[in-house]
LOGULUM-832398 format. One line per field, with one value per atom (N, C-alpha, C, O): residue number from 0; residue in one letter; chain; atom name; x, y, z. Coordinates in Angstrom, 3 decimals. Example, Ala and Ser with C-alpha at 12.3 -4.5 7.8 and 13.67 -1.06 7.14 Angstrom:
<nodes>
n: c(0,0,0,0,1,1,1,1)
res: c(a,a,a,a,s,s,s,s)
chain: c(A,A,A,A,A,A,A,A)
atom: c(N,CA,C,O,N,CA,C,O)
xx: c(13.190,12.300,13.200,14.236,12.850,13.670,12.900,13.409)
yy: c(-5.690,-4.500,-3.300,-3.319,-2.250,-1.060,0.030,1.138)
zz: c(7.800,7.800,7.800,8.465,7.080,7.140,7.870,8.039)
</nodes>
This chain:
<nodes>
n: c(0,0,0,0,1,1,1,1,2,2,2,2,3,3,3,3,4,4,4,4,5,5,5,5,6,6,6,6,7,7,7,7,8,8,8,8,9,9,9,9,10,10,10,10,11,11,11,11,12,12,12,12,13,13,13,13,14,14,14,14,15,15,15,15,16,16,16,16,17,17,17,17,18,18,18,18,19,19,19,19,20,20,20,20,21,21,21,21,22,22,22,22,23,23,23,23,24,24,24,24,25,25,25,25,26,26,26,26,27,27,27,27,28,28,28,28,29,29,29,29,30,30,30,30,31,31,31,31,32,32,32,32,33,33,33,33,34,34,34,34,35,35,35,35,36,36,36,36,37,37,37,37,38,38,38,38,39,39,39,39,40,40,40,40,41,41,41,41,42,42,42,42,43,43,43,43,44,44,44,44,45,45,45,45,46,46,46,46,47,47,47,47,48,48,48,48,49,49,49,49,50,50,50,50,51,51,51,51,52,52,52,52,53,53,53,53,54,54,54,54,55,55,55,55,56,56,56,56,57,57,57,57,58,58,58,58,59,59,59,59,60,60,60,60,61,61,61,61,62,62,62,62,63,63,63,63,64,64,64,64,65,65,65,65,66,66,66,66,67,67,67,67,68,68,68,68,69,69,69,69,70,70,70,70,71,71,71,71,72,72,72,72,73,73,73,73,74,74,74,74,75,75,75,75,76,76,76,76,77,77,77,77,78,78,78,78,79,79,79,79,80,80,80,80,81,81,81,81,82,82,82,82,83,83,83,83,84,84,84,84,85,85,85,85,86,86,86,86,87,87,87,87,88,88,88,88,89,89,89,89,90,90,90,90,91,91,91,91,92,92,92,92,93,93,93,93,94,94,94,94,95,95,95,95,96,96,96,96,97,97,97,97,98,98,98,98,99,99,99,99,100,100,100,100,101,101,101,101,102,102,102,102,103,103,103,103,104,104,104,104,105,105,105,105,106,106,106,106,107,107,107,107,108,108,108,108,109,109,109,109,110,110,110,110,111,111,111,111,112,112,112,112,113,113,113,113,114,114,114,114,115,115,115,115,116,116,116,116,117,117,117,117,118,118,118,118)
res: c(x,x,x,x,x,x,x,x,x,x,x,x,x,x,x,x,x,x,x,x,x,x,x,x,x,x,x,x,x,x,x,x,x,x,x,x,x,x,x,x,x,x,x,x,x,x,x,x,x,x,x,x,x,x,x,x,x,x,x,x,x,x,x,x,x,x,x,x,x,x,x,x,x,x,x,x,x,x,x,x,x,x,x,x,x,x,x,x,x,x,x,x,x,x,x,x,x,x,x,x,x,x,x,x,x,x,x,x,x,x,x,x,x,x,x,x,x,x,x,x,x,x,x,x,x,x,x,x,x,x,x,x,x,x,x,x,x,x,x,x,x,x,x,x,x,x,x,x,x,x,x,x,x,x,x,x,x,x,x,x,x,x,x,x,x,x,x,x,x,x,x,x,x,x,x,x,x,x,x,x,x,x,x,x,x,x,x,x,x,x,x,x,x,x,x,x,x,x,x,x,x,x,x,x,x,x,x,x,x,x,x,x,x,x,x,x,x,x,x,x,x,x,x,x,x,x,x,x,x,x,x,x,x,x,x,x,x,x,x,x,x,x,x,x,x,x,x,x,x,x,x,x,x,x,x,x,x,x,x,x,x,x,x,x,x,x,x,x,x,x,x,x,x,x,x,x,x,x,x,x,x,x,x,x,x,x,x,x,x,x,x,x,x,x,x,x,x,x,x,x,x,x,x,x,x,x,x,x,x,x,x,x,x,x,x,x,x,x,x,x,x,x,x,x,x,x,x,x,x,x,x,x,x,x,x,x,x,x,x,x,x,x,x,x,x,x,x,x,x,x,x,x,x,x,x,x,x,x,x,x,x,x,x,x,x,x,x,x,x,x,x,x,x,x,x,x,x,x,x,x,x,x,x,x,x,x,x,x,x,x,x,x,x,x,x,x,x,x,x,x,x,x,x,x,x,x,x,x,x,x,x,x,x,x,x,x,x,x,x,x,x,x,x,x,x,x,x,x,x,x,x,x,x,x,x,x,x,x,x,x,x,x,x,x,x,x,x,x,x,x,x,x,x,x,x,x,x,x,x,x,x,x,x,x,x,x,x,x,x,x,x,x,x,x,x,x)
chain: c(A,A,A,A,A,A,A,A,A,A,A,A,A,A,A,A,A,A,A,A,A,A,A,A,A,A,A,A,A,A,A,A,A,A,A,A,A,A,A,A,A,A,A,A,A,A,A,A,A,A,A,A,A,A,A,A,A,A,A,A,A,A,A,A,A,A,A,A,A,A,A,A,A,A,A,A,A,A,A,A,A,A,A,A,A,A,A,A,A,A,A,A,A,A,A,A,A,A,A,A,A,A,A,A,A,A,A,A,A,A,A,A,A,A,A,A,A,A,A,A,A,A,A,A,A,A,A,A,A,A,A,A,A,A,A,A,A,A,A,A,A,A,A,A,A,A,A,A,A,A,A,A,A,A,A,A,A,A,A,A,A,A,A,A,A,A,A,A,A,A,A,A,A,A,A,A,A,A,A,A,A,A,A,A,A,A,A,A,A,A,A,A,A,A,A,A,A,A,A,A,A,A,A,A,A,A,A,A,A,A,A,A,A,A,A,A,A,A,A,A,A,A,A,A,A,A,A,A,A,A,A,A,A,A,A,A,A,A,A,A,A,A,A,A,A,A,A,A,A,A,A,A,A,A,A,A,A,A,A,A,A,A,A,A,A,A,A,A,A,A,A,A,A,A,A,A,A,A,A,A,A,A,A,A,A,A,A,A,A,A,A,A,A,A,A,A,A,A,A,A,A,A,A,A,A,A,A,A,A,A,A,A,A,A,A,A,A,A,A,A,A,A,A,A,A,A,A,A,A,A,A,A,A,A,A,A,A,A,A,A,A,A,A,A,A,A,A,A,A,A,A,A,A,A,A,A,A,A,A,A,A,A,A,A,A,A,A,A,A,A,A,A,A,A,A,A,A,A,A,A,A,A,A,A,A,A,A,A,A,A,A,A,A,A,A,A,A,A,A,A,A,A,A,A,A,A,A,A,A,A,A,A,A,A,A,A,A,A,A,A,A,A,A,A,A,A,A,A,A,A,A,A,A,A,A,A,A,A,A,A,A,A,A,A,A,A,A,A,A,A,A,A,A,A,A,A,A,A,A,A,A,A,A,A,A,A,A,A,A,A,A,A,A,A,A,A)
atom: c(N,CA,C,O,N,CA,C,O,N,CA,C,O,N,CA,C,O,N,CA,C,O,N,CA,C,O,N,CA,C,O,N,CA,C,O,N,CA,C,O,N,CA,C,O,N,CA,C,O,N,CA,C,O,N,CA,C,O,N,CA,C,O,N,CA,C,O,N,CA,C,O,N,CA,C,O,N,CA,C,O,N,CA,C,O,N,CA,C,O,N,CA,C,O,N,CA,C,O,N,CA,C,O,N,CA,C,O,N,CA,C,O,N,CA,C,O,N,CA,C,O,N,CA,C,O,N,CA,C,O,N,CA,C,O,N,CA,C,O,N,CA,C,O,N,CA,C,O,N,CA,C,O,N,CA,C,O,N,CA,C,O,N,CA,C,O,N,CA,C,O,N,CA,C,O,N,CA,C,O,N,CA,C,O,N,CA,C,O,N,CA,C,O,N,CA,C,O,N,CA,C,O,N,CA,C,O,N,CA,C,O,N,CA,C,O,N,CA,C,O,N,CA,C,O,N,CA,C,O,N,CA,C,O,N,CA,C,O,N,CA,C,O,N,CA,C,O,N,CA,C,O,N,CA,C,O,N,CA,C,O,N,CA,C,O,N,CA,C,O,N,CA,C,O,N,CA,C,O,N,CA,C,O,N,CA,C,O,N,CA,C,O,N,CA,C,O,N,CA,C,O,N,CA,C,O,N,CA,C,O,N,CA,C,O,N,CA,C,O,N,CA,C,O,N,CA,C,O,N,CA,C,O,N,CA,C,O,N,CA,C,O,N,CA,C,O,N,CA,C,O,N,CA,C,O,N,CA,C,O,N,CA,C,O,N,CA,C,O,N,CA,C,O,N,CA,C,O,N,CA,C,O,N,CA,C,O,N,CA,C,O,N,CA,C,O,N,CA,C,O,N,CA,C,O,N,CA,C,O,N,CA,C,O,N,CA,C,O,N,CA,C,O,N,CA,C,O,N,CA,C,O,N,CA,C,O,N,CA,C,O,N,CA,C,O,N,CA,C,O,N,CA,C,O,N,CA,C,O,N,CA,C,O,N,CA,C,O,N,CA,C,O,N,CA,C,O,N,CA,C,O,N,CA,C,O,N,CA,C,O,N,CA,C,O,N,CA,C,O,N,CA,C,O,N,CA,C,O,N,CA,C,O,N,CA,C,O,N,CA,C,O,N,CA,C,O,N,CA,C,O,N,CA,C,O)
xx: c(85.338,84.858,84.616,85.339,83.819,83.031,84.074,84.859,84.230,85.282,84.642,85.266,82.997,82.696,82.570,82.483,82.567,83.034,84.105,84.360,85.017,86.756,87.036,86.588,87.630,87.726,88.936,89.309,89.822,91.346,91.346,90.557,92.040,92.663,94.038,94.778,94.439,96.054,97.017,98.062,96.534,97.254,98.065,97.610,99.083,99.935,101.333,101.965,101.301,102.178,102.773,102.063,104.311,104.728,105.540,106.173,105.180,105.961,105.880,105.237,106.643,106.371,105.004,104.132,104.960,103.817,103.466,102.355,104.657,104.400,104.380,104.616,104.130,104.445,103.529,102.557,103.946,103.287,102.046,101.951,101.236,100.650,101.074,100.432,102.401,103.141,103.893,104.139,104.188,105.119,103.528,103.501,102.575,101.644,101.332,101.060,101.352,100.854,102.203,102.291,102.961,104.538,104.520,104.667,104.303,104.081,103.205,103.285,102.086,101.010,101.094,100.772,101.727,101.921,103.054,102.963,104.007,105.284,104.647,104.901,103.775,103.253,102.232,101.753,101.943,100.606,99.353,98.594,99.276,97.866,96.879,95.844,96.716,95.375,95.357,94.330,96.918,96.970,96.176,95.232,97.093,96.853,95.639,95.067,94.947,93.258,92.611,92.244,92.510,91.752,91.805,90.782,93.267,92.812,92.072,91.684,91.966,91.557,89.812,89.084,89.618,88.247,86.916,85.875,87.228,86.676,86.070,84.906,87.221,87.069,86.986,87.372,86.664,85.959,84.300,83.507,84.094,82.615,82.022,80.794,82.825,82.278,82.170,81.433,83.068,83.073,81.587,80.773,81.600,80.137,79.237,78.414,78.970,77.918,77.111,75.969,78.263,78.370,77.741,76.845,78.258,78.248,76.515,75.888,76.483,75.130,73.709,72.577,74.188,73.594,73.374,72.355,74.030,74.218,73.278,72.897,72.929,71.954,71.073,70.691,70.832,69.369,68.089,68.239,67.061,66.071,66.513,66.427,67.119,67.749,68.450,68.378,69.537,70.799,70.799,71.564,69.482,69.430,68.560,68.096,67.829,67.167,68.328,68.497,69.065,70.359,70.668,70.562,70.972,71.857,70.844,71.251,69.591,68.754,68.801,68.833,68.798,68.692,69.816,69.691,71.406,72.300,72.430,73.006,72.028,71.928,71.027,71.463,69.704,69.264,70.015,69.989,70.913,71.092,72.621,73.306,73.010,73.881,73.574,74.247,72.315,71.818,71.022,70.740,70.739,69.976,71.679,71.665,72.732,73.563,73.747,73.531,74.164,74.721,73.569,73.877,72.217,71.335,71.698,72.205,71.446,71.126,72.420,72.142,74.015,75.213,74.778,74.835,74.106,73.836,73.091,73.655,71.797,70.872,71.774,71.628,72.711,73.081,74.000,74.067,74.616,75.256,74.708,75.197,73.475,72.358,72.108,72.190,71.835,71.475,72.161,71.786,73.672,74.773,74.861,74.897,74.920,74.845,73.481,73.580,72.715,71.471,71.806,71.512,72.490,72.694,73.965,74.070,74.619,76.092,76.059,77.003,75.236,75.145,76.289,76.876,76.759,77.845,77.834,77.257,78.504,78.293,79.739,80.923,79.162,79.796,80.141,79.433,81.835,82.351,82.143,81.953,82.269,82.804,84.036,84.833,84.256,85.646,86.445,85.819,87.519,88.567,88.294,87.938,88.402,88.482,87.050,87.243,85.814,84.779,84.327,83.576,84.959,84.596,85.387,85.159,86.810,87.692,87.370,87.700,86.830,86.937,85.310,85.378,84.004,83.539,82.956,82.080,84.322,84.634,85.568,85.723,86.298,86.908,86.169,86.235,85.258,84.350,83.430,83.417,82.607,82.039,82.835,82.343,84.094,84.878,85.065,85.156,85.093,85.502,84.144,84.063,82.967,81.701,81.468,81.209,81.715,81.742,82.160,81.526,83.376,84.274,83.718,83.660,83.260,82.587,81.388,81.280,80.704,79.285,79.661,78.874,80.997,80.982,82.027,82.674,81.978,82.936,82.010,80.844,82.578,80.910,80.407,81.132,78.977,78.210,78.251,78.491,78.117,78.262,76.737,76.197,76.150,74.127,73.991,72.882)
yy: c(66.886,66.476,67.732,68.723,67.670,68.542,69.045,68.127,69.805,70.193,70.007,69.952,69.796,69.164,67.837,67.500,67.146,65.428,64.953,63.853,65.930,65.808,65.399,66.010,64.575,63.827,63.616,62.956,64.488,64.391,62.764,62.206,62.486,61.083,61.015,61.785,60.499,59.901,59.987,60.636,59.317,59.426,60.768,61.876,60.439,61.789,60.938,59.886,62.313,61.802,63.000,63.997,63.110,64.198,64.015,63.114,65.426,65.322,67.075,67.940,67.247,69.003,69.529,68.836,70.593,71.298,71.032,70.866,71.050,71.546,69.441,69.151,68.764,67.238,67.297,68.036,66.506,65.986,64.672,64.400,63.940,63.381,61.729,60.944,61.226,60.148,60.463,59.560,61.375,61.512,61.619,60.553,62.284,61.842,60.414,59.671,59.891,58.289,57.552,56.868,57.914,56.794,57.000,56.108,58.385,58.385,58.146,58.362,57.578,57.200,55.250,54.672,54.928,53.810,53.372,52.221,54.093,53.643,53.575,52.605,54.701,54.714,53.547,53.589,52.749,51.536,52.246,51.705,53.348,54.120,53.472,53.825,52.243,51.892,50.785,50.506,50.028,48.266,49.230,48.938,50.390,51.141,51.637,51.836,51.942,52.611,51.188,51.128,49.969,48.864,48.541,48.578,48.217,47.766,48.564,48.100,50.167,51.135,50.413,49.627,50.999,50.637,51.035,50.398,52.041,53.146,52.320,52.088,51.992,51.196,50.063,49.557,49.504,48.022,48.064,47.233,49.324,49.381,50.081,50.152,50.656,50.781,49.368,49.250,48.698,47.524,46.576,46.030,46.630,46.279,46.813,46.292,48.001,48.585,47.978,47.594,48.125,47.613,46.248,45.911,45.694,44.408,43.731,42.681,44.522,44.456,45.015,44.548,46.330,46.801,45.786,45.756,45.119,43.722,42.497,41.666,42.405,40.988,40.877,41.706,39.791,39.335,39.396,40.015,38.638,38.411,37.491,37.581,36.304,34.705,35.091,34.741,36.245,36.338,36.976,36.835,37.780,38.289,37.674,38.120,36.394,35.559,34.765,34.838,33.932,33.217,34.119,33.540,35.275,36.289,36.295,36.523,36.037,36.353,34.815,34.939,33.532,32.219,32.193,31.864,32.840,32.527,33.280,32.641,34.398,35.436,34.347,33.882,34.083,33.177,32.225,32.196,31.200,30.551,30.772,29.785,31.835,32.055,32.865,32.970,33.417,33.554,32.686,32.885,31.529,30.610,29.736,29.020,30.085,29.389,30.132,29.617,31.360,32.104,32.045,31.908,32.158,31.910,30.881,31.019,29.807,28.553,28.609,28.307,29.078,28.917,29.577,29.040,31.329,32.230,31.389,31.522,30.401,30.043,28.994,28.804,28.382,27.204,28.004,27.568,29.232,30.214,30.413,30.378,30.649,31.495,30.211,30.502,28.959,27.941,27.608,27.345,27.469,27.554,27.995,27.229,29.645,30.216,30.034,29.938,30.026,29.619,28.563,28.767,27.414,26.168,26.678,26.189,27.297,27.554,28.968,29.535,29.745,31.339,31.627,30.930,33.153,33.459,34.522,35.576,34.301,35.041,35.923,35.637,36.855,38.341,38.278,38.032,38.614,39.063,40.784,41.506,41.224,42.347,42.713,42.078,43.987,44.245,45.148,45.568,45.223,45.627,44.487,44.937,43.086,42.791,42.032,40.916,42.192,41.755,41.569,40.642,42.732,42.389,41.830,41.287,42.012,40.792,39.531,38.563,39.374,38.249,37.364,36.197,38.150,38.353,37.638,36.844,38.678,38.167,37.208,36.562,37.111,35.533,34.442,33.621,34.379,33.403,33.444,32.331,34.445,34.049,33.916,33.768,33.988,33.721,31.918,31.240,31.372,29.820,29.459,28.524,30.135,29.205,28.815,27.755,30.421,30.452,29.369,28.761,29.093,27.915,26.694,25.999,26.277,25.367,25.203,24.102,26.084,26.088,25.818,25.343,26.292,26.522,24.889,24.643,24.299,22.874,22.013,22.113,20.690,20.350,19.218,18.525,19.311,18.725,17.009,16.737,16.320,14.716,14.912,15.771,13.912,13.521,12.026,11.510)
zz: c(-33.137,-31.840,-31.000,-31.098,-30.366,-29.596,-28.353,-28.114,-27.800,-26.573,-25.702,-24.642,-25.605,-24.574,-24.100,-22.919,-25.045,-24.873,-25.016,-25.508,-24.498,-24.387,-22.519,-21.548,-22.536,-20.469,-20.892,-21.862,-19.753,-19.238,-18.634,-17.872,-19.020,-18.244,-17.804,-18.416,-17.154,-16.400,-17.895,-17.942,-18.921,-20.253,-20.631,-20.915,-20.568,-21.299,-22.335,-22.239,-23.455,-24.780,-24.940,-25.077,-24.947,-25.356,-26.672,-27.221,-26.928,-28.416,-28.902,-28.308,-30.016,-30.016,-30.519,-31.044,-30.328,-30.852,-32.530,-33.034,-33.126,-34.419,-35.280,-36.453,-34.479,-34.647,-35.794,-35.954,-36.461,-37.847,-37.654,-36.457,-38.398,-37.550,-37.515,-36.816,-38.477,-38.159,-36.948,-36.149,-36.788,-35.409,-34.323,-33.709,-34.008,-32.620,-32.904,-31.961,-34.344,-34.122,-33.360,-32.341,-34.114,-33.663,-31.971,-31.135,-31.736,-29.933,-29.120,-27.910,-29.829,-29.699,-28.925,-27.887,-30.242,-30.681,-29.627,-29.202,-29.210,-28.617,-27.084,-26.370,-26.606,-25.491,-25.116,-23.983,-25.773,-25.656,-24.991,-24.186,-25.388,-24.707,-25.074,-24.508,-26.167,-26.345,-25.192,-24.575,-24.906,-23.776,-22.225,-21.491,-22.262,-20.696,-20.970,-19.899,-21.908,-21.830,-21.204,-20.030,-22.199,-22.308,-20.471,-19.788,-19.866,-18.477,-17.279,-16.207,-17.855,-16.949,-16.339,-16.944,-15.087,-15.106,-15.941,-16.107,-16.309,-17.231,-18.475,-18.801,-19.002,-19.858,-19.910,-20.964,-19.252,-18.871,-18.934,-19.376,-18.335,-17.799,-19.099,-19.147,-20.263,-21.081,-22.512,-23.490,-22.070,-22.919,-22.413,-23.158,-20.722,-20.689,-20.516,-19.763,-21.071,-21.221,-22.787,-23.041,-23.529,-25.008,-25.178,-25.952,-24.483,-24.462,-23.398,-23.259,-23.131,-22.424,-23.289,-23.159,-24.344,-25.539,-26.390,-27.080,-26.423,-27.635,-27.134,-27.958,-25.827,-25.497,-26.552,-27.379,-26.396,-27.457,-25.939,-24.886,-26.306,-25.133,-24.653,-23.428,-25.079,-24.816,-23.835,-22.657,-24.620,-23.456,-21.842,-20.888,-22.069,-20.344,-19.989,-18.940,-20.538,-20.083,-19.013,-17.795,-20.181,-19.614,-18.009,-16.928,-18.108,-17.373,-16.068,-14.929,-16.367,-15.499,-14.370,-13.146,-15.024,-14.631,-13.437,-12.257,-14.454,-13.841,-12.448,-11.568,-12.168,-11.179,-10.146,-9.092,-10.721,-9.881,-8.962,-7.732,-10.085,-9.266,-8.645,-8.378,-8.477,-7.835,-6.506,-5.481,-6.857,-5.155,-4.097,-2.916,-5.075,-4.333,-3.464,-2.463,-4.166,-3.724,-2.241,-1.144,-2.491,-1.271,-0.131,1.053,-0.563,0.349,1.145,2.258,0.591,1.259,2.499,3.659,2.054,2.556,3.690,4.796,3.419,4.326,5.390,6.476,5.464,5.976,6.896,8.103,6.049,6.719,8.120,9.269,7.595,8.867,10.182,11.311,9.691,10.070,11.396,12.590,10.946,12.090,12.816,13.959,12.350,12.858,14.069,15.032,14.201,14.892,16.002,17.225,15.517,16.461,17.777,18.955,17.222,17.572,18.420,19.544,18.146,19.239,19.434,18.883,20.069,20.454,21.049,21.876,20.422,20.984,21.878,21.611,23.058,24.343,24.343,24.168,24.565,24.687,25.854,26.831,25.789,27.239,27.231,26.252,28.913,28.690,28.967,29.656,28.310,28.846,27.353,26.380,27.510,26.418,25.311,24.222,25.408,23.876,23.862,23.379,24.173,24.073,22.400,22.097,21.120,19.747,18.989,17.908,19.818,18.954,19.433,18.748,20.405,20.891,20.190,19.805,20.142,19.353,17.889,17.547,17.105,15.686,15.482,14.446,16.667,16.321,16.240,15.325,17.430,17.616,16.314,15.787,15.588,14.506,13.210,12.091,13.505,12.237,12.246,11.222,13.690,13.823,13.341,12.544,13.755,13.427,11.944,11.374,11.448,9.789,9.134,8.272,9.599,8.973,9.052,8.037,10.175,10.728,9.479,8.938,9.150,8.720,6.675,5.856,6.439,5.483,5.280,4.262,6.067,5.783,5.363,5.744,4.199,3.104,4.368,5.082,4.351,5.230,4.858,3.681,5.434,4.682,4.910,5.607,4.156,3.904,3.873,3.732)
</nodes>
C-alpha cells in the first residue's frame, strides 16, 4: 500500500514493535476496530457511495420517484404554512423581546397549520 493512501484516524492499537502478526490480529480483533470503523461517518458515506455505484437504471429511477414524492409532500405542508400565515399576519412588537415574541407566535401558527385538516 502506497503511504500516500494511508489516513490517520481516531483508531489506535497498541502492542510491541516486534508483534508477530497473530498478536496485531488478536489486538486487532479484541479492539472491535472493524464495529468502531463501520459506525464512523466516514464509513457510512463510503458504504453509500458503493452502494449508489451498484444502482441499476430501475433503481435511481425508483430513487428519483421517491425524492419526488417526498418533496411534493413538504411542499404542499410548506404551502399550507405559507397561507396560514397570510390569513393570521404576525405583527411585530417593538422593544427588547419583539423576536422572541416573534418566533413564538410563528411557532403556534406552525402547529396550527401542521394539525390534519378535516375535508
Amino acid at each position: 500500500m502506497s503511504f500516500k493512501q494511508l489516513h490517520l484516524t481516531k483508531f489506535r492499537i497498541r502492542f510491541p514493535h516486534t508483534a508477530k502478526t497473530a498478536a496485531v490480529r488478536k489486538a486487532w480483533e479484541k479492539a472491535n476496530v472493524v464495529e468502531e470503523w463501520s459506525r464512523t461517518s466516514w464509513a457510512k458515506k463510503l458504504a453509500l457511495k458503493k452502494l449508489r455505484a451498484k444502482m441499476t437504471d430501475f433503481d435511481r429511477f425508483k430513487l428519483m420517484k421517491a425524492k419526488q414524492s417526498k418533496n411534493r409532500i413538504i411542499n404542499r405542508e410548506m404551502l399550507r404554512m405559507k397561507k396560514s400565515l397570510k390569513q393570521n399576519p404576525v405583527k411585530v412588537k417593538s422593544g427588547r423581546h419583539a423576536k422572541k415574541c416573534l418566533s413564538m407566535k410563528k411557532k403556534k401558527i406552525a402547529k396550527q397549520a401542521l394539525k390534519p385538516q378535516k375535508k
